[in-house]
VEXDO-815324 format. One line per 2 residues: number of its first residue (from 0); their letters; for each residue x, y, z of C-alpha. Coordinates in steps of 0.001 Angstrom, whole numbers, plus 500000, padded with zeros to 6 digits. Each point is the difference from the previous one (the first is absolute). Example, Ala and Ser with C-alpha at 12.3 -4.5 7.8 and 13.67 -1.06 7.14 Angstrom:
// VEXDO-815324
0	as	512300:495500:507800 ~ 501370:503440:499340
***
This chain:
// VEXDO-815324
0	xx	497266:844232:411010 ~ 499292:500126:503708
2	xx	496950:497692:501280 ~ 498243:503133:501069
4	xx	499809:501458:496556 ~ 498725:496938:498711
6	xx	497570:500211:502765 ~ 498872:503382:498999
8	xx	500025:499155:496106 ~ 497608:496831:500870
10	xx	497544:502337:502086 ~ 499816:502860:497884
12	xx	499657:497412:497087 ~ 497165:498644:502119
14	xx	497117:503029:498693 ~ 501052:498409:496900
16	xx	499200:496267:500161 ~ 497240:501021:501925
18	xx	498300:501762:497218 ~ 500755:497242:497184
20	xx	498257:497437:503164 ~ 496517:501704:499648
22	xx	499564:498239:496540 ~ 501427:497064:500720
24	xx	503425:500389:498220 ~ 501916:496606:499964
26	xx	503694:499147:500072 ~ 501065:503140:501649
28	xx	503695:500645:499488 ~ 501809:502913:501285
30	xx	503725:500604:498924 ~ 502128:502422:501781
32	xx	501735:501887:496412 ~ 502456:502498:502204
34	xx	503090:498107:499549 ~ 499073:499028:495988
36	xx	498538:502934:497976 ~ 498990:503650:500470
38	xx	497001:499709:498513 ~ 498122:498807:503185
40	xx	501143:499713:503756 ~ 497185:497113:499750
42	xx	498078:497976:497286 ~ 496929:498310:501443
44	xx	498762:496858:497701 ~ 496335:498584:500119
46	xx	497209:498011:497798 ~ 496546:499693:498922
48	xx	498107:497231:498766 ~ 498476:501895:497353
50	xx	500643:503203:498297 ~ 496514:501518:501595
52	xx	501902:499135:503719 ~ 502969:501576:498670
54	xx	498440:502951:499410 ~ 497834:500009:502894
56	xx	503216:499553:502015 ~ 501089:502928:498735
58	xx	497397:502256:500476 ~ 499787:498959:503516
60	xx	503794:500812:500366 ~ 499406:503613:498904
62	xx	497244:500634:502398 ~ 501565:498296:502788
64	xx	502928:502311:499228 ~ 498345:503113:499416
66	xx	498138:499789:503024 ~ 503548:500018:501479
68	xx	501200:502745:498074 ~ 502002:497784:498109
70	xx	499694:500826:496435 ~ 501536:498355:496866
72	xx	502696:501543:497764 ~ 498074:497744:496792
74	xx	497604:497053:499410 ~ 500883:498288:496637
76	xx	497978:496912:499330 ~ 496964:499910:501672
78	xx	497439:499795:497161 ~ 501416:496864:498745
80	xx	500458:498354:503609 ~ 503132:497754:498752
82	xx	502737:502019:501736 ~ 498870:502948:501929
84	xx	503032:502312:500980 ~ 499739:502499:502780
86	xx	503108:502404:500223 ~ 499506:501430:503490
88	xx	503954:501343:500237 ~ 501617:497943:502137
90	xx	497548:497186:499531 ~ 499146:498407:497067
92	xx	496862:497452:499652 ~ 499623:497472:497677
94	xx	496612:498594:499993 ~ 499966:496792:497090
96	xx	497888:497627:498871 ~ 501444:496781:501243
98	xx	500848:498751:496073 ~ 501718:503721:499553
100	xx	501443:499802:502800 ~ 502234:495941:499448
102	xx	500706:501748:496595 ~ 502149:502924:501218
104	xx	501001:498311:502714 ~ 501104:502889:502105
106	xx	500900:498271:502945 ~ 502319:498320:497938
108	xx	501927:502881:498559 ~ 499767:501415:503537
110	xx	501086:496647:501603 ~ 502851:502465:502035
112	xx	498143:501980:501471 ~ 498743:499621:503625
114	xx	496704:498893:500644 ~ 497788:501954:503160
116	xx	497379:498384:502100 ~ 497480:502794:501264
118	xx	497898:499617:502955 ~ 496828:499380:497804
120	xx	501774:497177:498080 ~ 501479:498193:503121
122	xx	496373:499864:501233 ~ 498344:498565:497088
124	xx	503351:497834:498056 ~ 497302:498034:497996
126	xx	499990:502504:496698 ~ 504286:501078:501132
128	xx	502558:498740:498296 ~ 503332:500278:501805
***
């Protein structure tokens, strides 16, 4: 992978983490999937502290989105607020509650895959993991 296509990946990935920011998501992760599984070029990994945050984040994401004529595929999840799972093709969300989330440990199982640092998440590294 050249550096300019992870360039591009981490600013198109930007509207992303940008729209999970506006409700205060924590521990933003973003793994680069390409070289792993077809299911995603790109899964992006976040948390709330509560499962009312969760699914605040959420709804924020799809307006954010929408406004950008970015529309999901699905939305499983979101009543509950424990995992929230946004299917937007190439990019999948995963919104958890922080317990959820240490549980299935996707990072973990994902451990391989390449992590991306977006514009938005280089300026504010406080809530990134990297």
């Amino acid at each position: 992978m050249t550096h300019d296509s992870d360039m591009k990946l981490a600013r198109e990935m930007d509207t992303y983490v940008k729209a999970v920011l506006e409700r205060k998501a924590e521990n933003i992760l973003v793994l680069d999937m390409r070289k792993l599984t077809s299911v995603a070029d790109v899964f992006l990994i976040c948390s709330g502290r509560s499962n009312r945050q969760v699914s605040a984040i959420a709804d924020s994401v799809q307006k954010a989105l929408k406004k950008q004529g970015i529309r999901p595929m699905s939305v499983e999840g979101k009543t509950d607020g424990h995992w929230v799972l946004m299917d937007y093709g190439h990019v999948i969300i995963h919104i958890f509650y922080e317990t959820v989330r240490e549980f299935y440990d996707l990072e973990g199982l994902w451990r391989d895959a390449e992590r991306v640092m977006t514009p938005s998440m280089e300026k504010g590294k406080e809530g990134i993991q990297a």
